[in-house]
C-alpha positions as CSV (number, residue, x, y, z in Angstrom):
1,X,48.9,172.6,161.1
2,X,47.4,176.1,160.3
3,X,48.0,176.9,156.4
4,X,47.4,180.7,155.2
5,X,44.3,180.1,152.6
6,X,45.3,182.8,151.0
7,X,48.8,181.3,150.5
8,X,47.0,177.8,149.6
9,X,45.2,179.6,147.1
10,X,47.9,181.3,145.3
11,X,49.9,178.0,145.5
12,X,47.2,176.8,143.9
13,X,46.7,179.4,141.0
14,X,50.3,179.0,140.4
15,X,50.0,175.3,139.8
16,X,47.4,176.3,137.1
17,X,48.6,178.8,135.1
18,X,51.7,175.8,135.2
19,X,49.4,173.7,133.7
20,X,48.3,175.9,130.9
21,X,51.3,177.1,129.7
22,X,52.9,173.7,129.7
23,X,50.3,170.9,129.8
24,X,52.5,168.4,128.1
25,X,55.0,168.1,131.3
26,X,52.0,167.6,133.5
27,X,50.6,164.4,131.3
28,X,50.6,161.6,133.9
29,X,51.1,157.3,132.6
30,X,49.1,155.0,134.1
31,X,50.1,151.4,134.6
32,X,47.8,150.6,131.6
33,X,49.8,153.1,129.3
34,X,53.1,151.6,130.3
35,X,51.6,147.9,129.9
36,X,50.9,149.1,126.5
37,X,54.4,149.9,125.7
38,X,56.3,147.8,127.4
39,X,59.4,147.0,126.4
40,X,62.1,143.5,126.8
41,X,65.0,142.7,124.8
42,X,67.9,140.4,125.9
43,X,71.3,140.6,124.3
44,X,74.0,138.1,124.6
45,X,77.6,139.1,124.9
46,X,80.4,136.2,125.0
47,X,84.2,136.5,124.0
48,X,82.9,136.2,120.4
49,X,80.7,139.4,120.4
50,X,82.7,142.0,122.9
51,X,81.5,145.1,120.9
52,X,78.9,147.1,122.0
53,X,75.6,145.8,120.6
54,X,72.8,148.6,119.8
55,X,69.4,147.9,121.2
56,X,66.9,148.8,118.7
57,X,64.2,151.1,120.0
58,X,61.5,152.5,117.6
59,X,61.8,155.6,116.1
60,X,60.0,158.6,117.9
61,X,60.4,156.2,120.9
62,X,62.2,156.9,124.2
63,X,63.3,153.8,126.2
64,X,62.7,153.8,129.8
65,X,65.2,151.3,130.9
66,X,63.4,149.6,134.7
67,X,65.7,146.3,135.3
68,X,68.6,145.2,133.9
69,X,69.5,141.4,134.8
70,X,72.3,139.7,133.9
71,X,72.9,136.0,133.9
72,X,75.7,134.0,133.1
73,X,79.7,132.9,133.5
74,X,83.4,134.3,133.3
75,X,86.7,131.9,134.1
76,X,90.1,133.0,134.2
77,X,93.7,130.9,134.2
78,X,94.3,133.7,136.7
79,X,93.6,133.7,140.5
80,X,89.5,135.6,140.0
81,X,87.9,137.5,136.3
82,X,84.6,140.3,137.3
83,X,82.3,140.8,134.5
84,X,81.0,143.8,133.8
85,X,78.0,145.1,131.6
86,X,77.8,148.3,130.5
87,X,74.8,150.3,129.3
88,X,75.7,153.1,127.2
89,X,72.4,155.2,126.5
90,X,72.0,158.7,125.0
91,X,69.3,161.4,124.9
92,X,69.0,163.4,121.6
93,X,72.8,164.3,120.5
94,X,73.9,165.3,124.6
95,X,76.6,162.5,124.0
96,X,76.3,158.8,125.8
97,X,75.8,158.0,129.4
98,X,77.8,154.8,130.9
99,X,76.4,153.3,133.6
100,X,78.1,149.7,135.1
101,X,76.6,146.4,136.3
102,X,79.0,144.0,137.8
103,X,77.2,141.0,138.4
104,X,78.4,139.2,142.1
105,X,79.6,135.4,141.9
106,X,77.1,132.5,142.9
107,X,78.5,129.6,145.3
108,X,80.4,128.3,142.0
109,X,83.3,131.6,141.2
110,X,83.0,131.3,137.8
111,X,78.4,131.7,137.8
112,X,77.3,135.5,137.8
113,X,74.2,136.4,138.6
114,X,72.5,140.1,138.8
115,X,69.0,142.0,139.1
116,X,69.2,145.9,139.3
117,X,66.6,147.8,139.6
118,X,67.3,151.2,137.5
119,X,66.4,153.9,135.6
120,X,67.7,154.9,132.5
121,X,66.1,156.8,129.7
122,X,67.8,155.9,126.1
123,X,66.9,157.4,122.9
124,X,69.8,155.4,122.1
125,X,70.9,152.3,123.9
126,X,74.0,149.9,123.9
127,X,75.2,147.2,125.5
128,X,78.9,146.7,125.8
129,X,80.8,144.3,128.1
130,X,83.8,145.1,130.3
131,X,85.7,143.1,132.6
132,X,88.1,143.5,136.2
133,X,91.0,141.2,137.0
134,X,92.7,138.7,134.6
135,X,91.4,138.3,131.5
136,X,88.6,135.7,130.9
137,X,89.9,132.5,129.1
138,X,86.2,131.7,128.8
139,X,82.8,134.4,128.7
140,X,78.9,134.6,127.8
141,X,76.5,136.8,129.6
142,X,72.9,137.5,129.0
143,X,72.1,140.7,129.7
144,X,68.1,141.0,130.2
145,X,66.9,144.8,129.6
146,X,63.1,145.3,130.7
147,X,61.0,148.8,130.6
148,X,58.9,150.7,128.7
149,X,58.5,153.3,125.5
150,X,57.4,156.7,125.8
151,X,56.9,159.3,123.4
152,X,60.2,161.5,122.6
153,X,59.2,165.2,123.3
154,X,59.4,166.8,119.8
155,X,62.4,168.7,120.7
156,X,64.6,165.7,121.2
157,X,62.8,164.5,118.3
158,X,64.3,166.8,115.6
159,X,67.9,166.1,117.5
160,X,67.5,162.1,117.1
161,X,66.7,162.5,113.3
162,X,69.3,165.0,112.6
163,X,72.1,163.0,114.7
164,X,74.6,160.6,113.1
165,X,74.9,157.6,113.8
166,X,77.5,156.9,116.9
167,X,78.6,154.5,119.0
168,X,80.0,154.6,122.4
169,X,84.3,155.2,122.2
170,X,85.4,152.7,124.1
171,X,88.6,154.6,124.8
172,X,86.4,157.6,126.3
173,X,86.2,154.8,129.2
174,X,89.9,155.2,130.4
175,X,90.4,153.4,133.7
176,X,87.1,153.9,135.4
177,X,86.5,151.3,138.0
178,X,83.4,149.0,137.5
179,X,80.7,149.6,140.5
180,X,78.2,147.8,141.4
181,X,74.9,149.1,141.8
C-alpha cells in the first residue's frame, strides 16, 4: 500500500493541533483506572417494590453501566408471565433513556435467568420492572448492575447540579414491546 507522506504528515499535524485544542477528549483509561472505580450494585424488585428504584451514583460521577444480570422468578394463574427490567438512565437534564432486559426462562417456566453485556452511561440511573403476558400472581428479580465511574465533564456537571430531581414517567412508556437484548 503506497501512502502520500505528505498526506500522512498532514493527517498527522491535524491529529495534533486536535490534541491541543481539546486534550481532555483525548485522555485514555487504563484497566488500572477503571479497577479503581469500579462500580456493583444489585437491586431487588418483587411485587412488593414495582417502582423504579434509583441507583445511587456519587456526585461528579458518571456511571458506565458494562453488565446487567438478572436472576430470579415470575408465575402467573395464566397460560405464561415475561419479566422485564428496565434501566432508565439520564445524561445531564437531556431526559431518560429506557433500555429493556427480558430475562429467557430456565428448564423450570417460572426461573429467569439473564447476562447482557451493555453499555450505558447514567448520570442518573433507575431500575424499574415491567412485565409481558398475564399478570404475575408471584415476582422477585435481582437485577445485578456492574461497571465503572468516570469523571462527569464539567459541562454536564453544572446540568446535574442544577437539575431537579426526576424520575422516569412510567406512562411515557405507552405500549412499547419488551426486547431482548
Amino acid at each position: 500500500m503506497n501512502i502520500n507522506r505528505s498526506f500522512l504528515a498532514g493527517t498527522i499535524a491535524l491529529l495534533g493541533i486536535a490534541a491541543a485544542l481539546h486534550p481532555s477528549n483525548l485522555l485514555a483509561q487504563t484497566n488500572a483506572d477503571i479497577a479503581k472505580d469500579a462500580f456493583q450494585t444489585t437491586v431487588q424488585i418483587n411485587l412488593n417494590n414495582f417502582n423504579y428504584t434509583a441507583v445511587t451514583i456519587p456526585s461528579g460521577k458518571r456511571l458506565v453501566v458494562q453488565s446487567v444480570n438478572i436472576a430470579g422468578f415470575a408465575a402467573t394463574t395464566g397460560a405464561y408471565v415475561q419479566p422485564v427490567i428496565v434501566v432508565a438512565s439520564e445524561l445531564g437534564s437531556n431526559g431518560y433513556n429506557y433500555d429493556y432486559f427480558a430475562p429467557q426462562p430456565s428448564t423450570d417456566p417460572t426461573e429467569f435467568y439473564g447476562a447482557y453485556p451493555t453499555t450505558i452511561y447514567g448520570d442518573a440511573l433507575m431500575i424499574g420492572p415491567a412485565f409481558s403476558g398475564y399478570t404475575p400472581n408471584s415476582m422477585a428479580l435481582g437485577v445485578e448492575i456492574s461497571g465503572y465511574l468516570v469523571d462527569v465533564p464539567k459541562t454536564a456537571a453544572s446540568a446535574i447540579a442544577s437539575q431537579a430531581d426526576q424520575s422516569p414517567d412510567l406512562k411515557q412508556l405507552g405500549n412499547r414491546s419488551a426486547a431482548t437484548h
